[in-house]
Structures are given as structure tokens and as C-alpha cells.
N, C-alpha and C positions, 0 to 999 in steps of 0.2 A: 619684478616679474608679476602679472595682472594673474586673476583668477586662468582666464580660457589658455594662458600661453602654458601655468603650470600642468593644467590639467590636456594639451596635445605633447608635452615634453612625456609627462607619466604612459600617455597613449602608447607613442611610439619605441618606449623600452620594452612593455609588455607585450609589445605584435610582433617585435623582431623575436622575442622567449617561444610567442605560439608560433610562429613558423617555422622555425626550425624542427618543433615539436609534428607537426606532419599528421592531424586532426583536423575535423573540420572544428568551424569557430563560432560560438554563439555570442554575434556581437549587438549590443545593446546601447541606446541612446536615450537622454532623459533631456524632456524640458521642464520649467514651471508646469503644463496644463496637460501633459502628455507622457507616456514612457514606450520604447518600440522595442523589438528584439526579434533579429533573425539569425539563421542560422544559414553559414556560407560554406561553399564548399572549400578545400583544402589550399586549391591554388586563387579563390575567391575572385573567383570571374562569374559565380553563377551564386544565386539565393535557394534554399534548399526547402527553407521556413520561413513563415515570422509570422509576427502578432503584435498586435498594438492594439492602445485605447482608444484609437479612431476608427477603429475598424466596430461595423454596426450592431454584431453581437454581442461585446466585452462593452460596448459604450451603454445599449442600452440597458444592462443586466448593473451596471453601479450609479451610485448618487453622484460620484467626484474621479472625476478621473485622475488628480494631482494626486492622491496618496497613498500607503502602503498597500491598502486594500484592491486596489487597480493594479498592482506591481505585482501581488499576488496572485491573480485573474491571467495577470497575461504572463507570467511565467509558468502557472498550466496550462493554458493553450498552446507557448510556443512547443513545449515539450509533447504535449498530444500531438501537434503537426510535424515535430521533426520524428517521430518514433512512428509515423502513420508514414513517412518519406525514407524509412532504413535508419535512421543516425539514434545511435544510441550513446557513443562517447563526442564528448565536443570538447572545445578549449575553451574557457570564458572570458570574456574580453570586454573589459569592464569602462573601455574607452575609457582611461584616465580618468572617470569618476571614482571616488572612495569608495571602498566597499562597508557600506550601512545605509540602514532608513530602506528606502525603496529597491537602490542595488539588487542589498542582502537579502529584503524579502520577495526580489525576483530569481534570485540565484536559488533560493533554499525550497523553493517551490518547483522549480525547472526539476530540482534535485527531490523533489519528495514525489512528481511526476512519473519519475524514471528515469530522467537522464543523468550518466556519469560524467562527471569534471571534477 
């Protein structure tokens, strides 16, 4: 099994636990050059929030968008947008990425923003 198959098998054990669970979802995606994070509604037909390091405020305010320090940036922003749109609890939804490095220091920042997961 390759890198991308393990980490859409870990995806989709974790999404079936949050749906059931009946929160909306702050789901997150990482590249090499980039990290995004939005926040979807319950039955995820609609986007609530997001934020990412392409967007022109977060890009021009760091040197590197690839690392912790950008993970940081934009896990309080998403948390200022989704608490500026109502959502105060969310599910975290780590798309089958491990949680450390960038993840954890988007998640612990979402969580020192204000929002509950």
C-alpha cells in the first residue's frame, strides 16, 4: 500500500466517526508549498469558513508558507472566520494526515483561538 492510498483509507474511517457525531467539520489539507482549512457545514454541502496560505493576507504577513509558522497563521484565522460565522464546536478532520508538525500546530491554534474539538 503507497503513501496517498494509506493516508485516503485513514481519511475515510475518521469521516464516517464525524458524521455520525452530527457537528460541523473543520477539514484541512496540506501540501509541500501550502496548508488550507475550512470549516463545512454538518451535512457538507456548503463551506462556513476557511483559510489558507494562498490567500493575500496570511501569504504576505510570513516568509515561508511550508511550515509550522504558516500552520499557526492560518489556524487563527480559520478560527476568527468560523466564530465571526456562529461555529463554535467543530469535528476535526485531519484528512488521513498524522496528527504532528503542521497538523498539530494548526489544530492547537484553531483551539487556543477559541474553537472546541
Amino acid at each position: 500500500m503507497d503513501k496517498n492510498t494509506s493516508r485516503m483509507k485513514r481519511a475515510l474511517k475518521l469521516r464516517s466517526k464525524i458524521r455520525n457525531s452530527g457537528v460541523n467539520r473543520l477539514t484541512i489539507h496540506k501540501t509541500s508549498q501550502h496548508i488550507y482549512a475550512q470549516v463545512m457545514s454538518v451535512d457538507g454541502t456548503s463551506t462556513l469558513a476557511s483559510a489558507s496560505t494562498t490567500q493575500a493576507e496570511i501569504k504576505s504577513a510570513l516568509k515561508n508558507t511550508s511550515n509550522i509558522t504558516a500552520a499557526i497563521e492560518v489556524g487563527k484565522k480559520i478560527a476568527q472566520n468560523a466564530l465571526a460565522a456562529g461555529v463554535t464546536v467543530v469535528a476535526f478532520d485531519r484528512s488521513g494526515f498524522k496528527y504532528h508538525g503542521r497538523v498539530k500546530a494548526l489544530a492547537d491554534a484553531a483551539r487556543e483561538a477559541g474553537l472546541k474539538f
